[in-house]
DRENDO-1510 file (C-alpha; in Angstrom, 1 decimal, always signed):
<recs>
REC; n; res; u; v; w
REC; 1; UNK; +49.1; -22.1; +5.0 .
REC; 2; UNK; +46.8; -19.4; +2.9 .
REC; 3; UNK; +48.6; -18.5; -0.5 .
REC; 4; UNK; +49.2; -15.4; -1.4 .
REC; 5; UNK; +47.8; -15.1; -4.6 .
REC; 6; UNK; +48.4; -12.0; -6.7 .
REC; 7; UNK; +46.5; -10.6; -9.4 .
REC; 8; UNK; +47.3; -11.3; -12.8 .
REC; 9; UNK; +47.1; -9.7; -15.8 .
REC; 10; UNK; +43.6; -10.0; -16.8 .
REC; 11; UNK; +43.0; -7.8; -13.0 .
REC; 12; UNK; +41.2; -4.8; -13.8 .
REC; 13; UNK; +41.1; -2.4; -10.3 .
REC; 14; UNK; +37.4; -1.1; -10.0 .
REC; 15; UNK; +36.4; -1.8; -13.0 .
REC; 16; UNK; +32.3; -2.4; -12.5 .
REC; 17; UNK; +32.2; -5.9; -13.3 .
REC; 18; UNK; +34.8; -6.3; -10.5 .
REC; 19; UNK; +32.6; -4.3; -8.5 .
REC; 20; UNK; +29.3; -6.5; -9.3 .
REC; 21; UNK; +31.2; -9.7; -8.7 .
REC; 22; UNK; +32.7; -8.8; -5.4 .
REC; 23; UNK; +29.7; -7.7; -4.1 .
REC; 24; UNK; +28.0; -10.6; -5.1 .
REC; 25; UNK; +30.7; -13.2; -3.1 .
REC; 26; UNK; +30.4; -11.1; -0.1 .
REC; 27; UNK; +27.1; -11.0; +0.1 .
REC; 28; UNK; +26.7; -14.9; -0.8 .
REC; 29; UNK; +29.8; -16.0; +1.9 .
REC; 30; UNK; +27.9; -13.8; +4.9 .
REC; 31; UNK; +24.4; -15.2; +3.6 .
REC; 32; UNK; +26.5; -18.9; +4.6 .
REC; 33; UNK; +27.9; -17.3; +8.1 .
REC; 34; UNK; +31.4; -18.2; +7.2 .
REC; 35; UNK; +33.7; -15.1; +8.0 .
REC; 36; UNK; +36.7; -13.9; +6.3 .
REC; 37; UNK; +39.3; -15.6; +8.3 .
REC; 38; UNK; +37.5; -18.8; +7.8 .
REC; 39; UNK; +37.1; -18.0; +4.2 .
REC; 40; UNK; +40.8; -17.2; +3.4 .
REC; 41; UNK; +41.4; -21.3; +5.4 .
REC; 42; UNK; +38.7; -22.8; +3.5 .
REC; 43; UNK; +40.0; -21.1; -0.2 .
REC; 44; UNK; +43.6; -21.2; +0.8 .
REC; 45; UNK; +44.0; -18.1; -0.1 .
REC; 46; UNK; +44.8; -14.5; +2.0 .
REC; 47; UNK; +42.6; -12.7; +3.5 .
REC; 48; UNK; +44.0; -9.4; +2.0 .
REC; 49; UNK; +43.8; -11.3; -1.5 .
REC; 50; UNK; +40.0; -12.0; -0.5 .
REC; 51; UNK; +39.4; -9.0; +1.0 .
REC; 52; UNK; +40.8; -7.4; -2.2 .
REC; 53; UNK; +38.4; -9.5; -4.8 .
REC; 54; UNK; +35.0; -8.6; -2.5 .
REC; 55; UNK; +36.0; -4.9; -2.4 .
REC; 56; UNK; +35.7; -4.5; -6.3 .
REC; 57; UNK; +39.7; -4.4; -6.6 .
REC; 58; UNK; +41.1; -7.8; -8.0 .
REC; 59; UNK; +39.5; -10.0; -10.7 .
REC; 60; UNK; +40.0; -13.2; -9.5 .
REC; 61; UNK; +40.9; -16.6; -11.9 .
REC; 62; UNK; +38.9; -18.9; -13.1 .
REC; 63; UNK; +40.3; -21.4; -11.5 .
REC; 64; UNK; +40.2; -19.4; -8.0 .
REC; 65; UNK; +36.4; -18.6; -8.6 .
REC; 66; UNK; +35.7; -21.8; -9.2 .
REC; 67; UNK; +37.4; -22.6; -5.9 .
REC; 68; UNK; +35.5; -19.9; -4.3 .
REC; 69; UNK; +31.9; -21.2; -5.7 .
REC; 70; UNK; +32.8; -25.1; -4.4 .
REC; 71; UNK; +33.6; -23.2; -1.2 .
REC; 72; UNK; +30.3; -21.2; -0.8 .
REC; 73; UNK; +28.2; -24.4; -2.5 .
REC; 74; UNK; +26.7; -22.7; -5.5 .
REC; 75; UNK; +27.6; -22.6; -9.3 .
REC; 76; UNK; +29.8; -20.3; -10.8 .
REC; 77; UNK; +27.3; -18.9; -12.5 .
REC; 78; UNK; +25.5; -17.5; -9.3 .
REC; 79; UNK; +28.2; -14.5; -9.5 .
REC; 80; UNK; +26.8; -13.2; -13.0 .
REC; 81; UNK; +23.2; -12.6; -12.8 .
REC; 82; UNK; +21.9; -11.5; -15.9 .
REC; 83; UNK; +22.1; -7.6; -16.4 .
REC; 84; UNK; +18.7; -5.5; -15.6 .
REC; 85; UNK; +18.1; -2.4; -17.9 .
REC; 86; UNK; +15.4; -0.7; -15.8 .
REC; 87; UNK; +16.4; +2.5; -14.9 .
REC; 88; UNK; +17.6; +3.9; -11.1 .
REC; 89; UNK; +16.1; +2.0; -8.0 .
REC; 90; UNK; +14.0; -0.4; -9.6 .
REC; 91; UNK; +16.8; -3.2; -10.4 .
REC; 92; UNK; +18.2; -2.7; -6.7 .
REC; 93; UNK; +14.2; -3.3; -5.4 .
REC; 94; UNK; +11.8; -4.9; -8.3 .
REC; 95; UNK; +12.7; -8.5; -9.3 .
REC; 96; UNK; +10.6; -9.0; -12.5 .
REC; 97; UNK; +8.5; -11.8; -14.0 .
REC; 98; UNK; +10.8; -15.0; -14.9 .
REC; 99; UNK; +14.4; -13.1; -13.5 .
REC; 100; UNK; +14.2; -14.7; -10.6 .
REC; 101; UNK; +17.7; -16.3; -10.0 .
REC; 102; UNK; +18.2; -20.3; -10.2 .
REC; 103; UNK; +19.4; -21.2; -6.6 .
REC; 104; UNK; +21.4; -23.9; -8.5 .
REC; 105; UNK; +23.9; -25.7; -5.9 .
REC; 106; UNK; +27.5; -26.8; -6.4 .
REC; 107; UNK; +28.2; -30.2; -5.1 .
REC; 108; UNK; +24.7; -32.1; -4.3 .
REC; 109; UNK; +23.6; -35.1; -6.0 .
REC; 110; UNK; +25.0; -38.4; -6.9 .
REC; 111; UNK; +28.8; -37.9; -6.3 .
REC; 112; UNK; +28.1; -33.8; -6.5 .
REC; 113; UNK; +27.6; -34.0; -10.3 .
REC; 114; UNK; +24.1; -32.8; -10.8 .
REC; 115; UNK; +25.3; -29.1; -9.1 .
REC; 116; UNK; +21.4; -28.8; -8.3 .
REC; 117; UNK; +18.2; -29.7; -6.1 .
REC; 118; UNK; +16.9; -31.3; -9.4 .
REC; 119; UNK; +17.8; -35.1; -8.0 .
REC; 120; UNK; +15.0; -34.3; -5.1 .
REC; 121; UNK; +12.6; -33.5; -8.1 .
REC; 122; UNK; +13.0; -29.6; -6.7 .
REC; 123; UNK; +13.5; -26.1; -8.1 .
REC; 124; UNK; +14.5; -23.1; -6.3 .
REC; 125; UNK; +14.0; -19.9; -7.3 .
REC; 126; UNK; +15.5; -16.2; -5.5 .
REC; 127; UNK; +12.6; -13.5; -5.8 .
REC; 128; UNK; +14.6; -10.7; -4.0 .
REC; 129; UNK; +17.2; -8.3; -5.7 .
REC; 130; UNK; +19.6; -9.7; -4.1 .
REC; 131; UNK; +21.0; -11.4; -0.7 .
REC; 132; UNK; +21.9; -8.3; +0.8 .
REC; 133; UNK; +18.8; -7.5; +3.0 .
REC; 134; UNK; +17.5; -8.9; +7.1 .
REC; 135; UNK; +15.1; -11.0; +4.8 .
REC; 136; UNK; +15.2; -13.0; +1.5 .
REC; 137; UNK; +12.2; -14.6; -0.5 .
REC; 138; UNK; +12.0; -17.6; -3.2 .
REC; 139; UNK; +10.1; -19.7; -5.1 .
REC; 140; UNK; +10.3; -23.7; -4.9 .
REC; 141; UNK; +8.5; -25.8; -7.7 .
REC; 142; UNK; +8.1; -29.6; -6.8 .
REC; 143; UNK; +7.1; -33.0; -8.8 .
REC; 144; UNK; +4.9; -34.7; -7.7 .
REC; 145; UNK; +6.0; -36.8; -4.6 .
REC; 146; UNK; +9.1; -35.0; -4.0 .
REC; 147; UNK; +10.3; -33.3; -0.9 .
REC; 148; UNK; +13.2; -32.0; +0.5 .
REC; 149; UNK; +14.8; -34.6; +1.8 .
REC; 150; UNK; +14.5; -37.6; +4.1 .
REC; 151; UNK; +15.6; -35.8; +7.1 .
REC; 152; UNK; +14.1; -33.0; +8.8 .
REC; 153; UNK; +16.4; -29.5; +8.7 .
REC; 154; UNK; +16.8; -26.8; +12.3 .
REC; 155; UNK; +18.6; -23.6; +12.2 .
REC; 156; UNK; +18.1; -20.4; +13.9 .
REC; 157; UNK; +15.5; -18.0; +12.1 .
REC; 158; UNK; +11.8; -17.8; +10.8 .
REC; 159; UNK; +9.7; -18.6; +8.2 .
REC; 160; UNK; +6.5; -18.1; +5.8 .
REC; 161; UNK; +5.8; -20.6; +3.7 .
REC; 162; UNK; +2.5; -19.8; +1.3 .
REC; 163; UNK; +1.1; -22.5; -1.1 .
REC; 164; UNK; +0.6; -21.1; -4.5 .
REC; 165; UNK; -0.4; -24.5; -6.2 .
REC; 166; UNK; -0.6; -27.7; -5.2 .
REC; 167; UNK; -1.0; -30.1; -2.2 .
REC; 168; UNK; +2.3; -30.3; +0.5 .
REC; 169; UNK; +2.6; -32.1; +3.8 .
REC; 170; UNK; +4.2; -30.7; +6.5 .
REC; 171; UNK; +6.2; -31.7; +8.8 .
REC; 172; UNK; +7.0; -29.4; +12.2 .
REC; 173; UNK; +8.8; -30.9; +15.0 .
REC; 174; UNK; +7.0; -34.2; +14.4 .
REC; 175; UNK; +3.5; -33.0; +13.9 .
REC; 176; UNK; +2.0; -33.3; +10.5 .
REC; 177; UNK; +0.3; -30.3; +8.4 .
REC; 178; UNK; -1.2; -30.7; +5.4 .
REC; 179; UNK; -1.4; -27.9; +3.1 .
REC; 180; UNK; -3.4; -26.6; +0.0 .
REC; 181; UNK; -3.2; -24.3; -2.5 .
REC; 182; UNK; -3.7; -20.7; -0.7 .
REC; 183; UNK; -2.9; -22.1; +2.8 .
REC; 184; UNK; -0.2; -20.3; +4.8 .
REC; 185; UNK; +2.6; -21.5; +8.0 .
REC; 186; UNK; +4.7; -19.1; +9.8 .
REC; 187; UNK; +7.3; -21.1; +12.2 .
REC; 188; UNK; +10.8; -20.9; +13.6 .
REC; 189; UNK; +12.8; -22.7; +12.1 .
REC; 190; UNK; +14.3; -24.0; +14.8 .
REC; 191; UNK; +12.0; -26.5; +14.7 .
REC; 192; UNK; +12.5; -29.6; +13.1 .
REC; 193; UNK; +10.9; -29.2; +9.9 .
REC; 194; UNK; +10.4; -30.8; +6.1 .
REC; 195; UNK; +8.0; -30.2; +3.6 .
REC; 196; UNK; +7.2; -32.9; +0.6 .
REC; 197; UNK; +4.7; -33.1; -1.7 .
REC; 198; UNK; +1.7; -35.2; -1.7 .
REC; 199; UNK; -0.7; -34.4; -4.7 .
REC; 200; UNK; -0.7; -35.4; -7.9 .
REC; 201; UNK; +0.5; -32.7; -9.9 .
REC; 202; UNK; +3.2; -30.1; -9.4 .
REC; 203; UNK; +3.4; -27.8; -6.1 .
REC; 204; UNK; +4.5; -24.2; -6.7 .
REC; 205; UNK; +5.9; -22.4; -3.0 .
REC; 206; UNK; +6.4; -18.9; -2.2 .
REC; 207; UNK; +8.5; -18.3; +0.8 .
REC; 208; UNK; +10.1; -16.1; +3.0 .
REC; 209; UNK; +13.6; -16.1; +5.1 .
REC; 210; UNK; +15.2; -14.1; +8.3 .
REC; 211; UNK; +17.5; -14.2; +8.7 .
REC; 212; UNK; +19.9; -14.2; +5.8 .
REC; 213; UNK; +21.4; -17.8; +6.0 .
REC; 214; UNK; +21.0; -19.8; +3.5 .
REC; 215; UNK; +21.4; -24.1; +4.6 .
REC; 216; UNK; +22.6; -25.9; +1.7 .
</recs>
């Protein structure tokens, strides 16, 4: 049965960092597809009390956002992205050089210590504002001879994957693709499909997502 947790002291009602952080587990819990009833099961926690964090009104614990964070699989720190100065629109549409946002996972690697995709010799990158939009983009860095993983992945959406350095194989439904720097795949992701990489340096991959649902 859900708790009902209540706000404590610390609570600030609308305060703008409650505001930021709301918005920023709503918009990370839809990108995973899981609803608010299921959320409220999952955190054992109310759905008003949830309802209540994501609308800017309760400042949850630490202890219940790092509940929340196991739950939606990334790392506390996902929820406070460093602050942009630029001025009106540009920080809701214009992701600067090096402020792209570490996709850093909760729970993957050896006994879910590593709270990263570093173990597969990957780095992830978001390029967009935010997850907000019908479409993100990224950037994935790879050692040499790593890949995603040993099996392939499906789900329902689409996909551009551009090669900005480097060599990659890919894999798509069981047919192999190889790759180079400045080569382009669009595909459904539906397909069966893995992508690991096969020269002798680093690979450097921009890519795009739609929609919003982020496997991991």
């Amino acid at each position: 049965m859900a708790t009902r947790a209540k706000p404590g002291k610390a609570a600030r009602k609308g305060t703008k960092v409650n505001v930021a952080l709301g918005r920023e587990i709503r918009q990370l819990r839809k990108a995973k597809g899981i609803s608010l009833t299921e959320f409220a099961k999952l955190t054992d926690r109310s759905i008003g009390f949830l309802s209540s964090i994501e609308r800017g009104l309760v400042r949850p614990s630490i202890s219940t956002l790092q509940v929340i964070s196991e739950i939606l699989g990334m790392q506390v720190g996902w929820f406070f992205p460093e602050q942009s100065d630029a001025p009106g629109r540009e920080s809701r549409i214009i992701v600067r050089r090096d402020r792209g946002r570490r996709l850093a996972y909760a729970n993957v690697g050896r006994d879910g210590q590593l709270g990263s995709t570093d173990y597969l010799g990957t780095e992830d990158y978001l390029l967009s504002p935010d997850l907000e939009g019908d479409m993100i983009c990224g950037l994935t860095r790879m050692a040499a001879g790593s890949s995603q993983g040993d099996e392939p992945l499906a789900y329902e959406g689409e996909t551009v994957l551009h090669v900005l350095e480097g060599r990659i194989e890919l894999e798509l439904s069981g047919e192999l693709f190889v790759l180079e720097t400045g080569d382009t795949a669009q595909f459904r992701t539906s397909e069966p499909h893995r992508w690991s990489n096969i020269g002798d340096g680093q690979a450097v991959l921009f890519w795009t997502l739609t929609p919003v649902i982020l496997h991991f």
